[in-house]
Backbone of each chain as ProteinMPNN parsed JSONL, in Angstrom:
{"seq_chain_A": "XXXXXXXXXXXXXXXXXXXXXXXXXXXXXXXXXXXXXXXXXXXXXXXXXXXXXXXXXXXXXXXXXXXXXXXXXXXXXXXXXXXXXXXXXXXXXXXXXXXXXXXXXXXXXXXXXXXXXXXXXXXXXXXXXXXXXXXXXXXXXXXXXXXXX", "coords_chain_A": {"N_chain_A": [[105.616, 9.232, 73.579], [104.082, 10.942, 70.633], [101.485, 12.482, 69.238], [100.154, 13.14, 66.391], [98.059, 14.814, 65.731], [96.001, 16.004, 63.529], [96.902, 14.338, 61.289], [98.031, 12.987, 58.173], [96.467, 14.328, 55.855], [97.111, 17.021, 56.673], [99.296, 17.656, 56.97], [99.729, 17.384, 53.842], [98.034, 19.317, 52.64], [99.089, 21.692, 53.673], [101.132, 21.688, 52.109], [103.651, 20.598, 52.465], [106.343, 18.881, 51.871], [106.933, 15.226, 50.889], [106.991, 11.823, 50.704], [107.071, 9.221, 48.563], [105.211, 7.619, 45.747], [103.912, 9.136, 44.661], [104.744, 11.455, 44.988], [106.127, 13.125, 43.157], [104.459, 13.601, 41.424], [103.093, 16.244, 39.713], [101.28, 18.91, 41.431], [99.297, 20.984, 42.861], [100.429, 23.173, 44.757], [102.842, 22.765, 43.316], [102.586, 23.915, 41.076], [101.331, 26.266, 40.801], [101.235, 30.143, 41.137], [103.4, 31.813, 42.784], [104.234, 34.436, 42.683], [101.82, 36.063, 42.624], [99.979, 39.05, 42.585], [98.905, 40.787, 45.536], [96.563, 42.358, 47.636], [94.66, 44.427, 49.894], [91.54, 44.652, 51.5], [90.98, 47.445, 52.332], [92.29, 49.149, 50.499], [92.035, 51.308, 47.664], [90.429, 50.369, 44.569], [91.924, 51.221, 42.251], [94.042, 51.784, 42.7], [95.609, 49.143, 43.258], [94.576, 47.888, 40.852], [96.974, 49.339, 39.148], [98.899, 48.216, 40.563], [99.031, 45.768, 39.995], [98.675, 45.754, 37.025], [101.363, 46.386, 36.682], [102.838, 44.861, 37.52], [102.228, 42.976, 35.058], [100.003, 41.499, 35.393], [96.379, 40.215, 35.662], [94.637, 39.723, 37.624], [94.204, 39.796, 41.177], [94.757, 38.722, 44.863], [92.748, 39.062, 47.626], [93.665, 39.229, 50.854], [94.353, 38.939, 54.271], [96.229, 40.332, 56.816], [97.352, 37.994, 57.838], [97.79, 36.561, 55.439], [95.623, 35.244, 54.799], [93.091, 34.076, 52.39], [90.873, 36.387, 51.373], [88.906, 37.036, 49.305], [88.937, 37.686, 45.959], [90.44, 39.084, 43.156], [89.564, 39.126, 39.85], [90.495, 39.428, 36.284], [87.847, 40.647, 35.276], [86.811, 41.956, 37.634], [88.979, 44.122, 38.71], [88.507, 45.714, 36.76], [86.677, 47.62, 37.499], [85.793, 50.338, 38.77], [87.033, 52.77, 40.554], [88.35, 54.484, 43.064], [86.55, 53.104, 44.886], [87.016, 50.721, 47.564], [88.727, 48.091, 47.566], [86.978, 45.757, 48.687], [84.687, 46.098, 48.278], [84.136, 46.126, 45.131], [85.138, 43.246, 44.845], [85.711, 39.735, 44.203], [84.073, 37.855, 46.647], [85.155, 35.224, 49.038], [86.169, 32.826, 47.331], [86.489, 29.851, 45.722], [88.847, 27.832, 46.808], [91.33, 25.978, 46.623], [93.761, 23.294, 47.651], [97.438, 22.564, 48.112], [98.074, 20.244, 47.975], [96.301, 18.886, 46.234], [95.544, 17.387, 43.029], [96.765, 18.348, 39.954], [95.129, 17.706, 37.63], [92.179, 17.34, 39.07], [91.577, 19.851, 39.736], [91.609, 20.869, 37.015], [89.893, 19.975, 35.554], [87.524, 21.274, 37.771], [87.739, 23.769, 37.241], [87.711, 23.879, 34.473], [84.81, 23.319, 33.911], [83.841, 24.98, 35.846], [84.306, 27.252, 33.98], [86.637, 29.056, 35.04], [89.048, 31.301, 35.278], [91.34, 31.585, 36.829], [92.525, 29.676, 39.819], [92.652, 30.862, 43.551], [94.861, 28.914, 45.522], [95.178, 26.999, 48.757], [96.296, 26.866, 52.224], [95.241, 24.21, 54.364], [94.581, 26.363, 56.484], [93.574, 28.388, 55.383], [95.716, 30.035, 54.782], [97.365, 32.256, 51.698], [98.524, 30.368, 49.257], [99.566, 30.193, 46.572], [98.192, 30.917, 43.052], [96.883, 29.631, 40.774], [96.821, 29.353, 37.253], [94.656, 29.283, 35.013], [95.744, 29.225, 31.991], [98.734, 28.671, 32.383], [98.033, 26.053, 32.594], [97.658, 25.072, 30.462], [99.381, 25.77, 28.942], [102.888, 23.814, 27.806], [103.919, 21.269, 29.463], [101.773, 20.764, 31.248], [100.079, 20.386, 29.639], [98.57, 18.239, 28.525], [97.318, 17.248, 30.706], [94.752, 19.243, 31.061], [93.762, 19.407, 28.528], [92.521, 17.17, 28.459], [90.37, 17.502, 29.589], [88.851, 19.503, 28.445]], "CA_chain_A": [[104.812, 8.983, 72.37], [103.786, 11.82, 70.104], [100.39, 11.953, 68.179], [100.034, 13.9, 65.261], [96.533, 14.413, 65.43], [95.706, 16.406, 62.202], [97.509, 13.866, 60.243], [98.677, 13.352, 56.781], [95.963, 15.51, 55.352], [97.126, 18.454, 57.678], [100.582, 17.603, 56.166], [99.647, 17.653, 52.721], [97.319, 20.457, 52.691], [99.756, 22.955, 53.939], [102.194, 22.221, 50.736], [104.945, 20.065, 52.847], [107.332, 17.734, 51.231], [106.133, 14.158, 50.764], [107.833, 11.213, 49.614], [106.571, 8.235, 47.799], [104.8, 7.228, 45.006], [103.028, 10.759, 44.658], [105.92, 12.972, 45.656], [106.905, 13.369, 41.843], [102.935, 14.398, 40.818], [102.221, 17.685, 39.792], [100.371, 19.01, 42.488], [98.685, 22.533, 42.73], [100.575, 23.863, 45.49], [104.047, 23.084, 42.692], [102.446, 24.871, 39.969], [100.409, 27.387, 41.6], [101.864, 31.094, 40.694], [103.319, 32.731, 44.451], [104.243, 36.027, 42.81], [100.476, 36.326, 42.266], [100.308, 40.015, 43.798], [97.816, 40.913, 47.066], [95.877, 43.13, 48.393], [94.195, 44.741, 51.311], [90.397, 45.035, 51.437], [90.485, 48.816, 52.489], [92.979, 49.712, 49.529], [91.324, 51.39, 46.511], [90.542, 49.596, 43.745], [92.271, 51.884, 41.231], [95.812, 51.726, 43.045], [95.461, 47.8, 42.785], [94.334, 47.751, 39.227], [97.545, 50.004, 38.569], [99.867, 47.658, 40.37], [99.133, 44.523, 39.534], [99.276, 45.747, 35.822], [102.885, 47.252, 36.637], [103.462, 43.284, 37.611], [102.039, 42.108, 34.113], [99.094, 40.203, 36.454], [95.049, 40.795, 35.216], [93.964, 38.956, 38.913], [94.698, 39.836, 42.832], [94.588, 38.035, 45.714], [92.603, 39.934, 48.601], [94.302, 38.376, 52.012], [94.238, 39.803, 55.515], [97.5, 40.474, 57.559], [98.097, 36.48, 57.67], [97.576, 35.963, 54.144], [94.332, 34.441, 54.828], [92.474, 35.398, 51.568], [89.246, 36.778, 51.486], [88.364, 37.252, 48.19], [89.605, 37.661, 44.62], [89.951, 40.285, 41.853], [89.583, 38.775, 38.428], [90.202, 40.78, 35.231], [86.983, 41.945, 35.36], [86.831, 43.08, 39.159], [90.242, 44.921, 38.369], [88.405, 46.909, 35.261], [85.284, 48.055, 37.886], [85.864, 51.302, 39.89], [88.375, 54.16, 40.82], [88.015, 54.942, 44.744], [86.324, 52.503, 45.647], [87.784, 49.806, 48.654], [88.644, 46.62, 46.954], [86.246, 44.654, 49.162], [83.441, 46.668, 47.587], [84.221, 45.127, 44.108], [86.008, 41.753, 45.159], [84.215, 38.626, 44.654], [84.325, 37.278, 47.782], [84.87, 33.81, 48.666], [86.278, 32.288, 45.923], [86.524, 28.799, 45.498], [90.105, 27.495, 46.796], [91.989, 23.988, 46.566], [94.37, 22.893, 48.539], [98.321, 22.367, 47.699], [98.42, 18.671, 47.589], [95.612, 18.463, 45.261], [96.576, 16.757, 41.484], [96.038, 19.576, 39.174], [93.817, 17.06, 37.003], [90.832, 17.117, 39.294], [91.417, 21.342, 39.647], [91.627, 21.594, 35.892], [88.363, 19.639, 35.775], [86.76, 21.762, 37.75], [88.156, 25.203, 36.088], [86.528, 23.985, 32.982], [83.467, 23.038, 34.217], [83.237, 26.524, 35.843], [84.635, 28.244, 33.16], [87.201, 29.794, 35.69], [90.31, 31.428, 34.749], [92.761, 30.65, 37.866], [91.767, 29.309, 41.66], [93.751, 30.295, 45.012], [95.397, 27.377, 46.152], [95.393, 27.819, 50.057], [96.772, 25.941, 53.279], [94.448, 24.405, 54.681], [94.053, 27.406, 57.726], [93.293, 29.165, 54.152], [96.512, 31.114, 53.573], [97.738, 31.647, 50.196], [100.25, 29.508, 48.43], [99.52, 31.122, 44.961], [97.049, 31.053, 41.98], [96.71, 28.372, 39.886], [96.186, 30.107, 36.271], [94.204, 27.946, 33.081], [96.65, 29.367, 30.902], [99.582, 27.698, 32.878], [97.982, 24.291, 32.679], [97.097, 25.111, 29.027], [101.086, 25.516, 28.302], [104.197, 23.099, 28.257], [104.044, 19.806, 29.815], [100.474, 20.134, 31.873], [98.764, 20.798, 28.512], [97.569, 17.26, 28.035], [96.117, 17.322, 31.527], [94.176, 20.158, 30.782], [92.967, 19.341, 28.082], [92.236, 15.958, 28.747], [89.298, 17.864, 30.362], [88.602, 20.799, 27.572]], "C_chain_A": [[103.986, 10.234, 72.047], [102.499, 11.66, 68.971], [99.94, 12.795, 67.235], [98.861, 14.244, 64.722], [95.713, 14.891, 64.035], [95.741, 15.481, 61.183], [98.012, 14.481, 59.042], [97.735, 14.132, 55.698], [96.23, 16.445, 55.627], [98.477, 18.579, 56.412], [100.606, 18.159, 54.6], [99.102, 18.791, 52.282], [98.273, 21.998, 53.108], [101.065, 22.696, 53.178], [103.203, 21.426, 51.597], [105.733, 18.842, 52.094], [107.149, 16.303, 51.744], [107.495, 13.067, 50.329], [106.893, 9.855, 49.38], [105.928, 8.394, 46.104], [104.302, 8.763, 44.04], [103.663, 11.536, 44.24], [106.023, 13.662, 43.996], [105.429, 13.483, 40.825], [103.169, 15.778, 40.706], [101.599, 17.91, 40.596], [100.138, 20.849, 42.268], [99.527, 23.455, 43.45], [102.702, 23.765, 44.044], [103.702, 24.124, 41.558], [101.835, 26.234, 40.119], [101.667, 28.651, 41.262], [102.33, 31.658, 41.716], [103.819, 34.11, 43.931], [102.709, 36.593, 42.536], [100.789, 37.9, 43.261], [98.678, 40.133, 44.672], [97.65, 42.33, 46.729], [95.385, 43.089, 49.394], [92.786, 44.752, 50.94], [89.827, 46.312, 51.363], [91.311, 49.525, 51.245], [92.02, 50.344, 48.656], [91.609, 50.936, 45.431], [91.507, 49.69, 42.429], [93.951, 51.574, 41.486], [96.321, 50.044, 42.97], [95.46, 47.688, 41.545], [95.992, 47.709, 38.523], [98.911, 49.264, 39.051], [99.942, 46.392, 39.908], [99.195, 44.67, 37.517], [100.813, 45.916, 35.259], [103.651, 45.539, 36.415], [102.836, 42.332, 36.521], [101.117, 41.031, 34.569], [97.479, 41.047, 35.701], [94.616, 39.74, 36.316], [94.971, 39.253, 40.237], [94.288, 39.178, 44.088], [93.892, 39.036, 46.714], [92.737, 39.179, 49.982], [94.549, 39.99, 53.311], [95.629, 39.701, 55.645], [98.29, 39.056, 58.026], [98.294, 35.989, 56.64], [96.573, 35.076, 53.857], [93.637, 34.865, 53.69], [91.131, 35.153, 51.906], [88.352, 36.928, 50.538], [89.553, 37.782, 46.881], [89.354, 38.43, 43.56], [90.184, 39.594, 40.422], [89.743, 39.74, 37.623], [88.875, 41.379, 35.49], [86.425, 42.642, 36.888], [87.604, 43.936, 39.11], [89.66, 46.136, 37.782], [87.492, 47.869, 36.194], [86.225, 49.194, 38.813], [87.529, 52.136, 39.465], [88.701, 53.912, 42.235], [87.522, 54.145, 44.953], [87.311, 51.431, 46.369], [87.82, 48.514, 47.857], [87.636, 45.98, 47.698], [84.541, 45.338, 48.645], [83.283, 45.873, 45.964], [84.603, 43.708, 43.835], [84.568, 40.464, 44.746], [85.104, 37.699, 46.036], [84.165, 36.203, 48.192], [85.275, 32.946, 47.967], [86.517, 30.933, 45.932], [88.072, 28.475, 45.486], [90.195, 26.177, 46.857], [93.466, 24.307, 47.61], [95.768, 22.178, 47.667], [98.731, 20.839, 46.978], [97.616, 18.429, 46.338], [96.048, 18.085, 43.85], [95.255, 18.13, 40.769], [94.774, 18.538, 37.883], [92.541, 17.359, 37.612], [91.099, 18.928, 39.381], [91.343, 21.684, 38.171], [90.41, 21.336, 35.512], [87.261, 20.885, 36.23], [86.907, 23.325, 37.397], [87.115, 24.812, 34.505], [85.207, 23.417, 33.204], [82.816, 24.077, 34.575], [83.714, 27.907, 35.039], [85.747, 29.533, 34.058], [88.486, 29.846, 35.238], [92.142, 31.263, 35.59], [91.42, 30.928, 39.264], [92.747, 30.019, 42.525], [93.937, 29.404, 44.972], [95.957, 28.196, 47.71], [96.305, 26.712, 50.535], [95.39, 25.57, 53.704], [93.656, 25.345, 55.997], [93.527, 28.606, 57.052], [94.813, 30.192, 53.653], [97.289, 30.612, 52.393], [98.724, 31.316, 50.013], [100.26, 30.19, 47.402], [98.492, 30.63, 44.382], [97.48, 30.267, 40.938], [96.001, 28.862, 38.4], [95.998, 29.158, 35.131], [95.22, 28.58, 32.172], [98.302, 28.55, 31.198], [99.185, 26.503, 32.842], [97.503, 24.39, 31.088], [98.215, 25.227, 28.276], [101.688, 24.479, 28.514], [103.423, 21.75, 28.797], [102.815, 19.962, 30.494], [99.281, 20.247, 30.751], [97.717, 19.524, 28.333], [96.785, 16.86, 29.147], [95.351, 17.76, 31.817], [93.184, 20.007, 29.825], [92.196, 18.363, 27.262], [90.529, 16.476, 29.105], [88.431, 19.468, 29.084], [87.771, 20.548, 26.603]], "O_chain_A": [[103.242, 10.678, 72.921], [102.535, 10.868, 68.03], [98.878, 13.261, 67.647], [98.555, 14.079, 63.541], [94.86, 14.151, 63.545], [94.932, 15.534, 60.256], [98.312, 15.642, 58.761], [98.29, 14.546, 54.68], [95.683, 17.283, 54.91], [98.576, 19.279, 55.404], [101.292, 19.099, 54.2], [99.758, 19.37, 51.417], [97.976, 23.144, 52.771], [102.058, 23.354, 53.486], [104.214, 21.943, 51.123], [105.107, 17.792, 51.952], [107.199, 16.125, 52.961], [108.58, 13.365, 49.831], [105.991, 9.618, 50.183], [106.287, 9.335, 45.396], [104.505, 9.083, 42.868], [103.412, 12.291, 43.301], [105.958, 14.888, 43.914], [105.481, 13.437, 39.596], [103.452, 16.429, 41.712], [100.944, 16.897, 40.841], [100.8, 21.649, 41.607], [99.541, 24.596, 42.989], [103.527, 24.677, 44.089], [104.468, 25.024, 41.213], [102.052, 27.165, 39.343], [102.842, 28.308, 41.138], [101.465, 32.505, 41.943], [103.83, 35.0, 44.781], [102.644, 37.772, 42.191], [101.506, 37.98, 44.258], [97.614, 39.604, 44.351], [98.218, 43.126, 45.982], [95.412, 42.055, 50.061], [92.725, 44.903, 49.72], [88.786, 46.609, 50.778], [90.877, 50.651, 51.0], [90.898, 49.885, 48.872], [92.779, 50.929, 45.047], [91.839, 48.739, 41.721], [94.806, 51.238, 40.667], [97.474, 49.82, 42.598], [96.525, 47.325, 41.046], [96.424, 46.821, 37.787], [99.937, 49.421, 38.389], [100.989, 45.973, 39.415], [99.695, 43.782, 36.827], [101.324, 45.74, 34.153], [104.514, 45.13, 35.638], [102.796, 41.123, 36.749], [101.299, 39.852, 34.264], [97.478, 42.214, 35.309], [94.164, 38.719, 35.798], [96.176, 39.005, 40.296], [93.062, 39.203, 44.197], [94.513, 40.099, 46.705], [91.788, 38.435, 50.229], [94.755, 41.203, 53.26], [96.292, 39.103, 54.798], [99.446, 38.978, 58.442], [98.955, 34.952, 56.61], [96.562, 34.285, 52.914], [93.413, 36.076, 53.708], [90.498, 34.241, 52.438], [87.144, 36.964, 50.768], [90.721, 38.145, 47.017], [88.244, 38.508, 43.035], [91.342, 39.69, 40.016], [89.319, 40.861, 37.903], [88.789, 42.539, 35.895], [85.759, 43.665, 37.043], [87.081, 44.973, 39.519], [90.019, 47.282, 38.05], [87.452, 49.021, 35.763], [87.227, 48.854, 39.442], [88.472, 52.102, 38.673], [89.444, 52.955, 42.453], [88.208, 53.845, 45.931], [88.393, 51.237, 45.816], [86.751, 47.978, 47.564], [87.192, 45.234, 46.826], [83.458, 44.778, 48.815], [82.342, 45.113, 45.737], [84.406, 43.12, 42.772], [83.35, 40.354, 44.882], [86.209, 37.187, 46.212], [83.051, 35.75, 47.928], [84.512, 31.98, 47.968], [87.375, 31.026, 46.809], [88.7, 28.716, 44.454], [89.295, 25.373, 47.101], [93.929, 25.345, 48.083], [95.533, 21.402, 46.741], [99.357, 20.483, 45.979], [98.147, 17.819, 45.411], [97.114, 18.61, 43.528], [94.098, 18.539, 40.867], [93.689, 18.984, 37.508], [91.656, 17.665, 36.814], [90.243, 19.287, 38.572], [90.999, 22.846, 37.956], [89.709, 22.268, 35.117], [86.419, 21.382, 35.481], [85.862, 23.971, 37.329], [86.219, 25.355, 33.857], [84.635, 23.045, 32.179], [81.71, 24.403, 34.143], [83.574, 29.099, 35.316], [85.665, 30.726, 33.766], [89.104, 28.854, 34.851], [93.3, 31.023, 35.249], [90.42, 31.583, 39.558], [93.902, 29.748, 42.195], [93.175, 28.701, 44.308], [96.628, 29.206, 47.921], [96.906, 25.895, 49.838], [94.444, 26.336, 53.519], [92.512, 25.141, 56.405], [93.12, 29.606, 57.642], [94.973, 30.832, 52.614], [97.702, 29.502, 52.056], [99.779, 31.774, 50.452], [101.207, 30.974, 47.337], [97.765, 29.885, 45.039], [98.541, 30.439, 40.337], [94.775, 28.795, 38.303], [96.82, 28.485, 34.51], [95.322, 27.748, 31.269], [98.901, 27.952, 30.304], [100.065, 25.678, 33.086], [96.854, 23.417, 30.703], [98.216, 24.884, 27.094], [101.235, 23.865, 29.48], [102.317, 21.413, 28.373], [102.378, 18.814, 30.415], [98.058, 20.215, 30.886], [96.512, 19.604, 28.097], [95.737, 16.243, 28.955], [94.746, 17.268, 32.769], [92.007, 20.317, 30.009], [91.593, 18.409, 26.19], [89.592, 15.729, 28.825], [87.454, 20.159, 29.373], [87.453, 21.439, 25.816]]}, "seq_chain_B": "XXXXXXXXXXXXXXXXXXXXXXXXXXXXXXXXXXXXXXXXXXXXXXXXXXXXXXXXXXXXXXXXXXX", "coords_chain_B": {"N_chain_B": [[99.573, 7.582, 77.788], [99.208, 9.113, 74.816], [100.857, 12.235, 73.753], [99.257, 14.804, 72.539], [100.055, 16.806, 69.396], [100.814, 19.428, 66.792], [101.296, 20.586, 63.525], [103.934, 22.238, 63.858], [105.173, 21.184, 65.703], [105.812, 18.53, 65.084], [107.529, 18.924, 62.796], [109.956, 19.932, 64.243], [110.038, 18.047, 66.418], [110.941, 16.357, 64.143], [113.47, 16.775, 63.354], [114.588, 16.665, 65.742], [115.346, 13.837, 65.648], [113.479, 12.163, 66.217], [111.221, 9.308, 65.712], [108.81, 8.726, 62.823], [105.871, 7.677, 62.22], [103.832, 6.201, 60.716], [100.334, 5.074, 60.448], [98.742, 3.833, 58.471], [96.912, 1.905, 56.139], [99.276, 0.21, 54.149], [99.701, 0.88, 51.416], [98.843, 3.104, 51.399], [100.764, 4.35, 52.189], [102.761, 3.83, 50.813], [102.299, 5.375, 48.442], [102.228, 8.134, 49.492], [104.026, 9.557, 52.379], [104.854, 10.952, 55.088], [108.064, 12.66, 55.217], [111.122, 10.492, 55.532], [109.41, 8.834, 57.327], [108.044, 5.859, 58.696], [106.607, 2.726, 57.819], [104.0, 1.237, 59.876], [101.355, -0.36, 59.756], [97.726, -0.213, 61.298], [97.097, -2.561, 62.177], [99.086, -4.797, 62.693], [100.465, -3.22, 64.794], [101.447, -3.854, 67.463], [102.921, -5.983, 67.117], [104.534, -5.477, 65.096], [105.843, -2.971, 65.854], [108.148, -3.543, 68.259], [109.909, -4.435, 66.651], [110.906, -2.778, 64.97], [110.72, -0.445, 66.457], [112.793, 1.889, 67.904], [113.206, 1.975, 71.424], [114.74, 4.043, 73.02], [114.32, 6.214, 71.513], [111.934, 9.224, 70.963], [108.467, 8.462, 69.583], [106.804, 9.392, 67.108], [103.346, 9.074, 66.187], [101.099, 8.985, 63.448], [98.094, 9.174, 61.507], [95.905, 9.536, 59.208], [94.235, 12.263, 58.908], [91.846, 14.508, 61.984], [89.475, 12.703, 62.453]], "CA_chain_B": [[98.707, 8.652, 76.923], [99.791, 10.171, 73.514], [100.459, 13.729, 73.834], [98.879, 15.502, 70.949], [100.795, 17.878, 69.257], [100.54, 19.746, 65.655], [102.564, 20.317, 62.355], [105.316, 22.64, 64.07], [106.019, 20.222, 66.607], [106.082, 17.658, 64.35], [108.466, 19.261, 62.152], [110.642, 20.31, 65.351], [110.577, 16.626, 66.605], [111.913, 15.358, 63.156], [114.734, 17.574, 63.545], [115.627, 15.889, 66.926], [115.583, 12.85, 65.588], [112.235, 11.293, 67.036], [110.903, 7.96, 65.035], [107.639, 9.147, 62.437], [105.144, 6.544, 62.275], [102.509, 6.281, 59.689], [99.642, 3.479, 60.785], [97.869, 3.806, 57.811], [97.721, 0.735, 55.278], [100.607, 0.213, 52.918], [99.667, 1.126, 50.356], [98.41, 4.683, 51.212], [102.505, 5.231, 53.137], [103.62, 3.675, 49.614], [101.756, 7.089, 47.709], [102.256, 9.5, 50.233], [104.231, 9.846, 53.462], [106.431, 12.138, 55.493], [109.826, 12.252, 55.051], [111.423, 9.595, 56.888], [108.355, 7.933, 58.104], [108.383, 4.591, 58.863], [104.793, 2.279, 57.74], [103.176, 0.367, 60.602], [100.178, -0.287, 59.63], [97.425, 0.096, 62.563], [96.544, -4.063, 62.289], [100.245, -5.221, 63.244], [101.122, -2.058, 65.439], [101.994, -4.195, 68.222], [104.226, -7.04, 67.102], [106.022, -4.777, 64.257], [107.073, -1.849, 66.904], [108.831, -3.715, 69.01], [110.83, -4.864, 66.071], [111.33, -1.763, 63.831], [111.187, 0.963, 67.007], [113.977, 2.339, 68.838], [112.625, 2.268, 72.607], [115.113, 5.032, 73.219], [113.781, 7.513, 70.864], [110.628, 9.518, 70.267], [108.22, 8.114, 68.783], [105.933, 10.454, 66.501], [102.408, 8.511, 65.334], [100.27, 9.905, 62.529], [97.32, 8.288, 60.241], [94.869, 10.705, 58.006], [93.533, 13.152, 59.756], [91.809, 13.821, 63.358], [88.307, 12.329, 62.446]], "C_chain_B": [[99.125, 9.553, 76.311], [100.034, 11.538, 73.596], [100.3, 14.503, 72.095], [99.362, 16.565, 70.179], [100.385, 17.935, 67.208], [101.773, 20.06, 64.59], [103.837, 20.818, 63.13], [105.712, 21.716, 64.994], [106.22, 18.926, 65.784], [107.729, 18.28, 63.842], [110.02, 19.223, 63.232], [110.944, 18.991, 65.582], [111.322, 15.988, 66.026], [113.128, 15.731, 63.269], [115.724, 16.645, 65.025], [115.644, 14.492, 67.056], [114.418, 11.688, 65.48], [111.584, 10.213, 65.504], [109.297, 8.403, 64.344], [106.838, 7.592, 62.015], [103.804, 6.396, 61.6], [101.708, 5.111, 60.143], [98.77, 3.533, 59.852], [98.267, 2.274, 56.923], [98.733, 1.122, 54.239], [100.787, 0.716, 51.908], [99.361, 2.619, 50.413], [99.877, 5.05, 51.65], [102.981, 4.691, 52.068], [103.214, 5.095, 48.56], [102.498, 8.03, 48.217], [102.758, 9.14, 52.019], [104.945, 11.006, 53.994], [107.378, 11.819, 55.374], [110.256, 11.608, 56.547], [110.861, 8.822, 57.47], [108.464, 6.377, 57.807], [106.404, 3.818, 58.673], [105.199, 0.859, 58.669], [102.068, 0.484, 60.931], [99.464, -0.828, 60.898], [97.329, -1.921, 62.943], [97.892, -4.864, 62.808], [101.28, -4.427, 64.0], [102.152, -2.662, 66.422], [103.064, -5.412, 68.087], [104.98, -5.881, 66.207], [106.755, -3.863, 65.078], [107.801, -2.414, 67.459], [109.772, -4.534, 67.918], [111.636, -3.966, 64.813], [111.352, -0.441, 64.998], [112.329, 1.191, 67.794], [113.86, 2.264, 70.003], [113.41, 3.373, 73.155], [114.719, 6.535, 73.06], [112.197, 7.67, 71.143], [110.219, 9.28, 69.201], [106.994, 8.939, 67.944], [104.743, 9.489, 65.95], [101.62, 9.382, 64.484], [98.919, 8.687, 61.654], [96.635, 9.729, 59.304], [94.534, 11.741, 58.556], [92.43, 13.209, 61.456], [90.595, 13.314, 63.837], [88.955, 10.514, 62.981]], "O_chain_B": [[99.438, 10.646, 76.784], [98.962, 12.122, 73.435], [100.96, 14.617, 71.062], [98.762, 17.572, 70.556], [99.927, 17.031, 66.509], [102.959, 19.814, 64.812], [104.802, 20.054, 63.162], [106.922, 21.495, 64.959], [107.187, 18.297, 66.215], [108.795, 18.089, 64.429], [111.0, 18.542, 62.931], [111.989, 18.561, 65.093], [112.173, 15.237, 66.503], [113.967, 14.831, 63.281], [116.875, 16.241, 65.186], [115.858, 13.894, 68.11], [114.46, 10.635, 64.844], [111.638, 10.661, 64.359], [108.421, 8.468, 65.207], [107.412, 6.607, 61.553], [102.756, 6.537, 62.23], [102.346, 4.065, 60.256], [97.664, 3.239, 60.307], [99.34, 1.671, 56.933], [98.877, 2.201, 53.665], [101.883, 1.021, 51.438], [99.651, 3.316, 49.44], [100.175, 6.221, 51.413], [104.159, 5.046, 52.085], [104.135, 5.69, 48.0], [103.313, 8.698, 47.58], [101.989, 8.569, 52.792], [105.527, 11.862, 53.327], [107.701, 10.632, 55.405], [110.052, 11.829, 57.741], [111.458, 8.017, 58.185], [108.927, 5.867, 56.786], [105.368, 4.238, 59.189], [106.018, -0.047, 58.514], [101.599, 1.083, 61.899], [100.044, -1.643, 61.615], [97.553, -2.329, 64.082], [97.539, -5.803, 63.522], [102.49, -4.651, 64.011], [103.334, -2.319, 66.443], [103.912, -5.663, 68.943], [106.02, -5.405, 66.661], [107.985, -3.835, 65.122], [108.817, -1.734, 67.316], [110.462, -5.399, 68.458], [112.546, -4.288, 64.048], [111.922, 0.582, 64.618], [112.693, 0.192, 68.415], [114.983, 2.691, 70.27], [112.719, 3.918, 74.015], [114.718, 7.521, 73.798], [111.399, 6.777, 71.428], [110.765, 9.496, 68.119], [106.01, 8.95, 68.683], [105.207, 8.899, 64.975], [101.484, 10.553, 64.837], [99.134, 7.511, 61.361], [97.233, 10.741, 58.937], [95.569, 12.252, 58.13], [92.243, 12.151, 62.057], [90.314, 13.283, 65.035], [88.152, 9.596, 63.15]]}, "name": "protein", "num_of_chains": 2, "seq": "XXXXXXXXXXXXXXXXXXXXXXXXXXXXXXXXXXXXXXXXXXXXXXXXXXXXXXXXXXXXXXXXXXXXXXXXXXXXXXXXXXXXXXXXXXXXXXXXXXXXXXXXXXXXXXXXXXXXXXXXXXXXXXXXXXXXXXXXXXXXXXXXXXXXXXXXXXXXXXXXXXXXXXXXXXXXXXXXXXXXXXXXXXXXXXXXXXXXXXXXXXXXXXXXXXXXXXXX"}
């Protein structure tokens, strides 16, 4: 006898395949963006800026060597600096959700904080991808979006 | 006495077959379970296993988390 002690939050939280009632929800960790591009903390900010524009992206993920992130470049962290180390301009911290989550209560709180995409982690924090308000503001999640707008 | 084990062994177990066991109520393993999992809820654990488990196989238990 085997005991799964984390449970079905552990399960869900790290994006795994579900079945029931649910399974066929939208969930953050399906819509969530994974080519979002990364960074390093010690990189400079300027060589970041210059690829994530190459990849048509105005936001970077800043994640350690597990993909743990650490902080987040928004358009306007992107616009700040030359030389400096991304973790000098980063905001650090950023407010993540978790894969399973129903993008309703994340779009909620995007417009409440006026935020333009979240991480979506595991829960050991690494990244699944970025969850962008303009993706839940297109196509079929529009009316859950802006159910809340 | 349960041996406690985490997602990769989980995953690993399902693979070899072993019996997943949700004891949450019904209605939460009608939303959301693992693939494959079987609901015996924690209040009729002991008469339903011995009529829905395998005694051969491993048996994998799970509920919500490890609060």
């Amino acid at each position: 006898m085997y005991d799964y002690v984390d449970g079905k939050l552990d399960w869900l939280a790290a994006g795994l395949p579900t079945e029931g009632t649910n399974a066929t929800r939208a969930r953050a960790g399906d819509v969530a963006r994974r080519d979002v591009p990364t960074c390093r903390l010690e990189e400079p900010i300027r060589a970041v800026r210059e690829r994530a524009a190459a990849a048509g992206w105005d936001a970077c993920v800043v994640v350690n060597h597990e993909r743990v992130v650490l902080g987040l470049l928004r358009a306007e962290e992107l616009r700040k600096g030359h030389e400096e180390r991304v973790e000098r301009v980063m905001r650090p911290g950023p407010s993540t959700f978790r894969p399973h989550m129903s993008i309703d209560e994340i779009a909620k709180f995007m417009v409440t904080h006026g935020l333009p995409n979240c991480p979506i982690t595991t829960s050991d924090g690494r990244l699944v991808g970025l969850l962008r308000r303009e993706d839940l503001e297109s196509g079929r999640l529009r009316a859950t979006f802006t159910a809340h707008g | 006495m349960p041996q406690a084990i985490d997602r990769n062994d989980v995953r690993r177990l399902m693979t070899e077959g072993a019996q997943v066991v949700e004891v949450l109520p019904r209605e939460e393993f009608e939303a959301d379970h693992l693939p494959g999992a079987i609901s015996l809820p924690l209040r009729g654990l002991e008469t339903e296993a011995k009529e829905k488990l395998d005694p051969l196989r491993p048996v994998l238990v799970y509920c919500w988390d490890a609060a």
